[in-house]
C-alpha positions as CSV (number, residue, x, y, z in Angstrom):
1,X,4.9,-29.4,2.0
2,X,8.7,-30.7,2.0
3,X,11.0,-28.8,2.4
4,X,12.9,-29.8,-1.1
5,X,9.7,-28.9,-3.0
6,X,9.6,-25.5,-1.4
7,X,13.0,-25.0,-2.8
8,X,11.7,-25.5,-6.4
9,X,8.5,-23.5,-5.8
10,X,10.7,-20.2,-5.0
11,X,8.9,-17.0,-5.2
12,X,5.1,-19.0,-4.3
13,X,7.0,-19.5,-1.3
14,X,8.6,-16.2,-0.6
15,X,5.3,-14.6,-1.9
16,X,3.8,-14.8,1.4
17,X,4.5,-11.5,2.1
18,X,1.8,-9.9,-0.6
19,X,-1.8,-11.3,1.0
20,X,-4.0,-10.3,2.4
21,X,-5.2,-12.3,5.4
22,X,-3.4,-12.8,9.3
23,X,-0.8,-15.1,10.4
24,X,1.7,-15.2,13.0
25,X,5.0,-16.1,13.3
26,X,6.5,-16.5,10.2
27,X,8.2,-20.5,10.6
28,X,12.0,-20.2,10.4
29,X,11.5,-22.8,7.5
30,X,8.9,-22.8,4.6
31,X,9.0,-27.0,5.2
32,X,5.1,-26.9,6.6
33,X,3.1,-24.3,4.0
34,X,0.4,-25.8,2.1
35,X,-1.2,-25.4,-1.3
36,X,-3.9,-23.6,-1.5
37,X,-6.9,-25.2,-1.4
38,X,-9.8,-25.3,-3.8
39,X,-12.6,-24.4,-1.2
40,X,-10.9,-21.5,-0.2
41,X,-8.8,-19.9,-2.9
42,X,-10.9,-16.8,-4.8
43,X,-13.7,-17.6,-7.2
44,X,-16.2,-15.8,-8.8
45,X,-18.7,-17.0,-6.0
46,X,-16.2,-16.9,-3.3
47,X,-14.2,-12.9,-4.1
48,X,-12.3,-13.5,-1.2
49,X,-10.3,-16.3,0.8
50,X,-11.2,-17.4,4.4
51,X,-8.1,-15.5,5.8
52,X,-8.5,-12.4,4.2
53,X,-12.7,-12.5,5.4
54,X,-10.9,-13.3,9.0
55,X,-8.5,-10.5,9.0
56,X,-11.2,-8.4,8.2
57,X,-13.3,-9.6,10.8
58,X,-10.5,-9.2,13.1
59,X,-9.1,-5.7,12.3
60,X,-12.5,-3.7,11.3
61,X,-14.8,-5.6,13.9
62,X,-17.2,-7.2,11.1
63,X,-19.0,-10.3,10.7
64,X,-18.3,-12.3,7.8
65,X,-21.5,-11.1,6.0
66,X,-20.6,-7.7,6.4
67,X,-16.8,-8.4,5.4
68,X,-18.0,-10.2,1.9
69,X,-20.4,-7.5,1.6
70,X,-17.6,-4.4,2.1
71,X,-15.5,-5.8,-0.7
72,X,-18.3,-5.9,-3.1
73,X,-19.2,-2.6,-2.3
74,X,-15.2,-1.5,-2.7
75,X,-14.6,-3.6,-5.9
76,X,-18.0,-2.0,-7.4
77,X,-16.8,1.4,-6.2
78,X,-13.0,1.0,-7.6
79,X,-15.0,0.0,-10.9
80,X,-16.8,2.8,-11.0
81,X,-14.6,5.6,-10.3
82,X,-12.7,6.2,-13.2
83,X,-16.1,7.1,-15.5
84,X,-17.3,9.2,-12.4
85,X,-14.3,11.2,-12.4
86,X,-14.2,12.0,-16.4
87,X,-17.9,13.0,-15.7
88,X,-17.2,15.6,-13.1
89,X,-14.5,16.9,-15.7
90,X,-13.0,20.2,-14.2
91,X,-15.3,20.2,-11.2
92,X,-14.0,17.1,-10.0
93,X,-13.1,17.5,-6.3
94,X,-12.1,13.9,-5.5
95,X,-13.2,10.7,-4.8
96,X,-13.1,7.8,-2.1
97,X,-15.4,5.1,-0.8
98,X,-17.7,5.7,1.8
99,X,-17.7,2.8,4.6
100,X,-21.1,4.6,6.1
101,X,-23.3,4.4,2.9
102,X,-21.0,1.9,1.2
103,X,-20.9,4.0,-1.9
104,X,-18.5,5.7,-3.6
105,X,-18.4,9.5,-2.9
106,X,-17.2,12.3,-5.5
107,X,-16.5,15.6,-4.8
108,X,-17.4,18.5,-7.2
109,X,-16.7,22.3,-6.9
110,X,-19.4,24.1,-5.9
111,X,-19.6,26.3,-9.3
112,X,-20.5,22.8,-11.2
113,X,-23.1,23.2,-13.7
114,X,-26.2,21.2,-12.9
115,X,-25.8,18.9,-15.9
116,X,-22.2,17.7,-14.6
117,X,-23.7,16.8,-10.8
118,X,-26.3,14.6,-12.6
119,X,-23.9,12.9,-15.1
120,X,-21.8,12.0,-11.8
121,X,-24.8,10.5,-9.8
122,X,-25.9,8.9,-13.4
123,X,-22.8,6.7,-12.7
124,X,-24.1,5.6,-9.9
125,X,-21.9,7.5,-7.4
126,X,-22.9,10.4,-4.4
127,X,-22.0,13.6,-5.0
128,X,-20.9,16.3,-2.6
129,X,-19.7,19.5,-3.1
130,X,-16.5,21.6,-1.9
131,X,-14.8,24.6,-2.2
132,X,-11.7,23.7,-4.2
133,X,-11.2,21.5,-6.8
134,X,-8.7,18.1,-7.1
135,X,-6.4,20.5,-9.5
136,X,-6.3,23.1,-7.5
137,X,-5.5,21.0,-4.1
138,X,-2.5,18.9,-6.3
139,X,-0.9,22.3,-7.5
140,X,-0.5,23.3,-3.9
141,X,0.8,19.9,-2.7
142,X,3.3,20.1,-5.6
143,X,4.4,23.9,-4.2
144,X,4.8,22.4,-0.9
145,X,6.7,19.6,-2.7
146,X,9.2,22.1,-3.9
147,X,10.1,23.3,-0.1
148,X,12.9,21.8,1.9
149,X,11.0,19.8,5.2
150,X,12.7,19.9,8.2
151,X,13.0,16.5,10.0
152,X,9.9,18.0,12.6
153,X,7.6,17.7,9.2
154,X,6.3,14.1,8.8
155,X,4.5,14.0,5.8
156,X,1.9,16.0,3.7
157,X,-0.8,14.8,0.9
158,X,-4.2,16.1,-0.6
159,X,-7.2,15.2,2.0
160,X,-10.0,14.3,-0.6
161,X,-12.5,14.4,1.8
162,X,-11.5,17.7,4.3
163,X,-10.8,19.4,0.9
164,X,-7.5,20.6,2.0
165,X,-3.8,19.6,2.1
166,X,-2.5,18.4,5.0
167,X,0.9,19.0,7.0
168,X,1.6,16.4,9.5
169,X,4.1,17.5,12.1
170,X,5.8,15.3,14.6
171,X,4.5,15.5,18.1
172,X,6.4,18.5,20.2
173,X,8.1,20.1,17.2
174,X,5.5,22.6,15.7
175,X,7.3,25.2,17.5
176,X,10.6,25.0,16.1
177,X,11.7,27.5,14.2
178,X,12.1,25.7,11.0
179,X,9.1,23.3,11.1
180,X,7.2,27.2,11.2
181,X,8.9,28.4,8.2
182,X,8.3,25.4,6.3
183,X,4.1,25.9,7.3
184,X,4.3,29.7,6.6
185,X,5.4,28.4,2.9
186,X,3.0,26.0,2.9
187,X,0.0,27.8,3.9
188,X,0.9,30.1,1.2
189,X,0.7,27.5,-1.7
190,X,-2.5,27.2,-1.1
191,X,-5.1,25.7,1.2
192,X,-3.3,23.8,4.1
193,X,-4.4,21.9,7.2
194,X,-2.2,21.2,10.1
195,X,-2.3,18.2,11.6
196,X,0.2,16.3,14.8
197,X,1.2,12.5,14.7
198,X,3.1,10.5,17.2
199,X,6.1,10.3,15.6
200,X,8.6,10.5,12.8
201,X,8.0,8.0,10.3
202,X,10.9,5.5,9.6
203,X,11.3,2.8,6.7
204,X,11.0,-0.9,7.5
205,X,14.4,-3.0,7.0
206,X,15.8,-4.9,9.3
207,X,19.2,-7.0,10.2
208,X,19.4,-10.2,9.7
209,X,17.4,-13.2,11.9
210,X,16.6,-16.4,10.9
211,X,13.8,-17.4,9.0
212,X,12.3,-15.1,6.6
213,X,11.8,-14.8,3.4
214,X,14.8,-12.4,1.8
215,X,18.0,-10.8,2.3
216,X,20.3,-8.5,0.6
217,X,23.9,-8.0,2.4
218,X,22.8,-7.8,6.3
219,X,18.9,-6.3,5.3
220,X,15.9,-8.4,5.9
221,X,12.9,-7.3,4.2
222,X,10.2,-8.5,2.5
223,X,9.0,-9.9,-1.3
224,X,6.0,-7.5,-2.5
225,X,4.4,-9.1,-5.9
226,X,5.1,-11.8,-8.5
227,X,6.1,-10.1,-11.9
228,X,6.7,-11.6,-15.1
229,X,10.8,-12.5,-14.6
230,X,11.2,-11.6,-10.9
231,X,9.2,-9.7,-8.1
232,X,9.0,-6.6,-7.0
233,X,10.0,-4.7,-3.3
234,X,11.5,-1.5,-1.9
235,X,14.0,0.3,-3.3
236,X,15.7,1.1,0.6
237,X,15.9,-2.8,0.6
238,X,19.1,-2.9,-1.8
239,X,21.0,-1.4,-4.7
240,X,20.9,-2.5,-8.4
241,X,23.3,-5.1,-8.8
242,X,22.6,-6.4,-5.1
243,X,22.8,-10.1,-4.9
244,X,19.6,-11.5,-2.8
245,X,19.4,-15.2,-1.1
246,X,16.0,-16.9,-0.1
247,X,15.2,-18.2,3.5
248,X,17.8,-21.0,3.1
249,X,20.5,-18.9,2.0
250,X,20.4,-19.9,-1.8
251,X,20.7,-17.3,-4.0
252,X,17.7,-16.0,-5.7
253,X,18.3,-13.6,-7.9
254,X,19.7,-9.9,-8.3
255,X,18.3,-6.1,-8.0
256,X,17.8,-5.2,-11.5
257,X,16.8,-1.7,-10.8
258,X,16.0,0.4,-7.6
259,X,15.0,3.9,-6.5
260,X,15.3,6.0,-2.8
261,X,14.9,8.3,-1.9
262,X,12.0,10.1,-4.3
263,X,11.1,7.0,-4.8
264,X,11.1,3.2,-3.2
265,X,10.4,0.6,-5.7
266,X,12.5,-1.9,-6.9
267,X,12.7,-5.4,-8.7
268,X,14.6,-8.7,-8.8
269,X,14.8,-11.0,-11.2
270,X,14.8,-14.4,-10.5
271,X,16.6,-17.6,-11.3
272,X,18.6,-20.4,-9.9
273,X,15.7,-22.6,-10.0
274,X,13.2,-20.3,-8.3
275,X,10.4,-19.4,-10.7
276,X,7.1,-17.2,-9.9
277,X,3.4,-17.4,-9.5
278,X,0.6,-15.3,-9.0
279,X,-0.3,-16.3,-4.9
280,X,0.7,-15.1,-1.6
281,X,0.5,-17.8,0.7
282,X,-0.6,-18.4,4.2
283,X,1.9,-20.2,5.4
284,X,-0.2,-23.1,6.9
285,X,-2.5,-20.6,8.8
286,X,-4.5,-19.5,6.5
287,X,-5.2,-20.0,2.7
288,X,-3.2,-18.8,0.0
289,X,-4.9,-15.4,-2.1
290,X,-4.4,-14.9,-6.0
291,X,-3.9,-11.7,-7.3
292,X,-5.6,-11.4,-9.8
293,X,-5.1,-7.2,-10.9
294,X,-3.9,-3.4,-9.7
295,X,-7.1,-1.9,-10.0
296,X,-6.2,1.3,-7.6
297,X,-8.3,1.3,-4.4
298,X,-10.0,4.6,-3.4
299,X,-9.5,6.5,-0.6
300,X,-11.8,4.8,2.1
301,X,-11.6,1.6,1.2
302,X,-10.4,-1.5,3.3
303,X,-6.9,-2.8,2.4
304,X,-4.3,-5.5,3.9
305,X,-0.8,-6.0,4.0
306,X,1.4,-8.5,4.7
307,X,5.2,-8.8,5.8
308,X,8.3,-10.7,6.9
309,X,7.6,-9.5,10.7
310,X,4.1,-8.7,11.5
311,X,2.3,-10.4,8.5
312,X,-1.3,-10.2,7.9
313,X,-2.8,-7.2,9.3
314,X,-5.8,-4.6,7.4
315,X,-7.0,-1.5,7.7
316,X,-8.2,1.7,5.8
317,X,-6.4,3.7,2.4
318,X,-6.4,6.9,4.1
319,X,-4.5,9.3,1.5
320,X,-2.6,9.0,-2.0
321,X,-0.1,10.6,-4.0
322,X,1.2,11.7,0.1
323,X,4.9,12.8,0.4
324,X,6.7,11.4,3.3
325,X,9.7,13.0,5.1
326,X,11.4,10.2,6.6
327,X,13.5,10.2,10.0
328,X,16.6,10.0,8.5
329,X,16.2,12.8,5.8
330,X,15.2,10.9,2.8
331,X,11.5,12.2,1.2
332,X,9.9,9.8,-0.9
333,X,7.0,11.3,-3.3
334,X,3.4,9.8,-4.2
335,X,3.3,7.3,-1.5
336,X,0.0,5.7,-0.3
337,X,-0.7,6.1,3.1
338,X,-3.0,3.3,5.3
339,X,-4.2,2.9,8.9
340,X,-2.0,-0.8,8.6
341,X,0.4,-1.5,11.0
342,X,4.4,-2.7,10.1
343,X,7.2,-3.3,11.6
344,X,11.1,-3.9,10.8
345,X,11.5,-6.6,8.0
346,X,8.1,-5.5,6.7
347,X,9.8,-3.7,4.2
348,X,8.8,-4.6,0.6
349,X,6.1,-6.3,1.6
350,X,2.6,-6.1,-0.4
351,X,-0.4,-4.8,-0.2
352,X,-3.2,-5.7,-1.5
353,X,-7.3,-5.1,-1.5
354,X,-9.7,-7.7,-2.2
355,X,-7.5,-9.5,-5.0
356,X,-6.2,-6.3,-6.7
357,X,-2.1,-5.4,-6.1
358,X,-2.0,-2.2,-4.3
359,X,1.7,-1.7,-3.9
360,X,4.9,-2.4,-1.9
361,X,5.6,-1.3,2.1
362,X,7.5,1.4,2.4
363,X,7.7,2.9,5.8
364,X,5.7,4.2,8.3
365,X,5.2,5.2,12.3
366,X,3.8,3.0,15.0
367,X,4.4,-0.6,15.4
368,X,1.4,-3.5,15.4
369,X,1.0,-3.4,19.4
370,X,0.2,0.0,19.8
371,X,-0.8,0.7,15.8
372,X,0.5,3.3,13.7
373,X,0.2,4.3,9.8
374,X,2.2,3.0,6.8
375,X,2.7,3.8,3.4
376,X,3.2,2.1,0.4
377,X,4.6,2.4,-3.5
378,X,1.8,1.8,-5.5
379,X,2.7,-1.0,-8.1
380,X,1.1,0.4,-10.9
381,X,3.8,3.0,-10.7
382,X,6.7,0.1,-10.4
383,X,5.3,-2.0,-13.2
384,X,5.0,1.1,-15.6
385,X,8.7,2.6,-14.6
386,X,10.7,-1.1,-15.5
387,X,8.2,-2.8,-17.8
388,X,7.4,-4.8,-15.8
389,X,4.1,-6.8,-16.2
390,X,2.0,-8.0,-13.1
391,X,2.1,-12.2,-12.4
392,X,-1.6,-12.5,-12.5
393,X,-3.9,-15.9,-11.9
């Protein structure tokens, strides 16, 4: 593709950073990325492009059988949750998908009447049982919410599956004196967990360098999802009112609204010529992926991101609705956390499960050498805070 037509096509070129397969470099021009083609874009026989099935492959160690047959298990499972939760009613424990049995697994208090565990496994789903339920476990997350977390505190979300919340506290640090008092008040919210990660997580902006896809003032970071009028990103990535230029230094568009800390969403409009469409592309290494939703994925289930920096790399949803402490003091609520790797300039970048929208990069530890966690801002949230709608094939 020309260089001149990539300038008309905008956003489907700057959309490469929401897919979901793996690519390297990104090119310091868009002058060589294809269209997608028909034999590999999505279809009803076909759930899931050649990259994305190679990612997969890659990053989870499956063949491509087994990759096909893990997202039909996860999209059947995503499908299904919602009716298995309003059956477990105020038993329900919580839910995620089970790579193992390649079902999806609900939790239910152990005091649930009979009739409620068979109208949960009457929707098709297993059932195990635990001590507290999903209510209980989100009131204490929201008390710890409430306390001030000291930079030695990473992060802290409900564990669906352990049945507990869980403090993660920077390597080294559990002994200082105000990462202790910030535990004692957890523990006394409720049921807590303590657990140690590497390091303190960080957002993922960048400076400047040539070649990617945007750039607001001196930050680099990176285009999340096609919406209706513009696209949406992190809110660390610029200011409402920000001006923001493409690869080729045209202008683009401008931040129409933006939240962090708390929060770190944000949109863009677009205009100048640049217009949006409902693919992330591959950039000439892989095929391009339609989104085609924002059905949430569960907690278990396999999920992919791409970015400015690292681009296509997958991994696992490990935790929502997770509060993260970031290194420089800013805590960001009801972030989704993933075993994905990111680097700087990954920023903003989407992620994305089978051919559903999952949300924006936010931040995370680690880098994509030695891996690492990130989490993201779930788009559902963004879409429902502006008005915005989702860019959908």
């Amino acid at each position: 593709m020309r260089r001149s037509r990539l300038r008309h096509l905008g956003l489907a070129g700057l959309l490469v950073l929401g897919s979901l397969s793996a690519v390297g470099t990104l090119p310091a021009s868009a002058a060589d990325a294809p269209a997608a083609s028909p034999s590999t874009s999505p279809s009803a026989e076909q759930p899931a492009s050649t990259g994305l099935l190679d990612a997969m492959r890659r990053d989870f160690g499956l063949t491509r059988a087994e990759a096909e047959d893990r997202l039909a298990a996860e999209r059947e499972a995503t499908d299904l949750e919602p009716a298995a939760r309003r059956a477990a009613g105020e038993a329900y424990g919580g839910s995620w998908f089970d790579a193992r049995t390649g079902r999806l697994a609900v939790a239910v208090t152990s005091d649930a009447a009979p009739s409620t565990v068979r109208a949960v496994r009457a929707t098709g789903a297993e059932v195990r049982t635990v001590r507290h339920s999903a209510r209980r476990l989100d009131a204490a997350k929201a008390r710890v919410d409430r306390l001030d977390a000291p930079a030695g505190v990473a992060s802290w979300h409900v564990d669906q599956r352990a049945n507990t919340v869980v403090v993660d506290v920077v390597a080294g640090q559990r002994a200082d004196n105000d990462v202790r008092g910030f535990l004692e008040g957890a523990r006394r919210a409720g049921p807590v967990t303590v657990r140690t990660v590497p390091s303190a997580p960080q957002t993922f902006a960048a400076g400047t360098v040539g070649g990617d896809p945007y750039y607001t003032g001196n930050v680099r970071c990176s285009i999340g999802f096609s919406v209706h009028g513009g696209f949406v990103t992190a809110g660390h990535c610029g200011r409402a009112g920000a001006g923001v230029s493409g690869w080729d230094g045209s202008y683009i568009g401008t931040f129409q609204g933006s939240s962090f800390p708390d929060n770190d969403y944000a949109w863009v409009s677009v205009g100048s010529g640049w217009w949006t469409v409902p693919v992330v592309l591959g950039w000439g290494t892989v095929s391009d992926q339609l989104v085609r939703g924002s059905n949430v994925a569960p907690v278990g289930a396999s999920i992919c991101r791409s970015g400015s920096t690292t681009h296509w790399h997958c991994g696992t949803v490990l935790a929502h609705n997770e509060t993260v402490n970031y290194s420089d003091g800013a805590v960001v609520h009801q972030l989704t956390k993933t075993s994905v790797c990111a680097e700087g300039g990954d920023s903003g970048g989407s992620f994305i499960s089978g051919d559903q929208a999952q949300g924006v990069t936010s931040g995370g530890w680690g880098n994509c050498s030695g891996g690492g966690e990130t989490w993201f801002q779930p788009v559902n949230e963004i879409l429902n805070r502006y008005g915005l709608t989702l860019h959908t094939a």
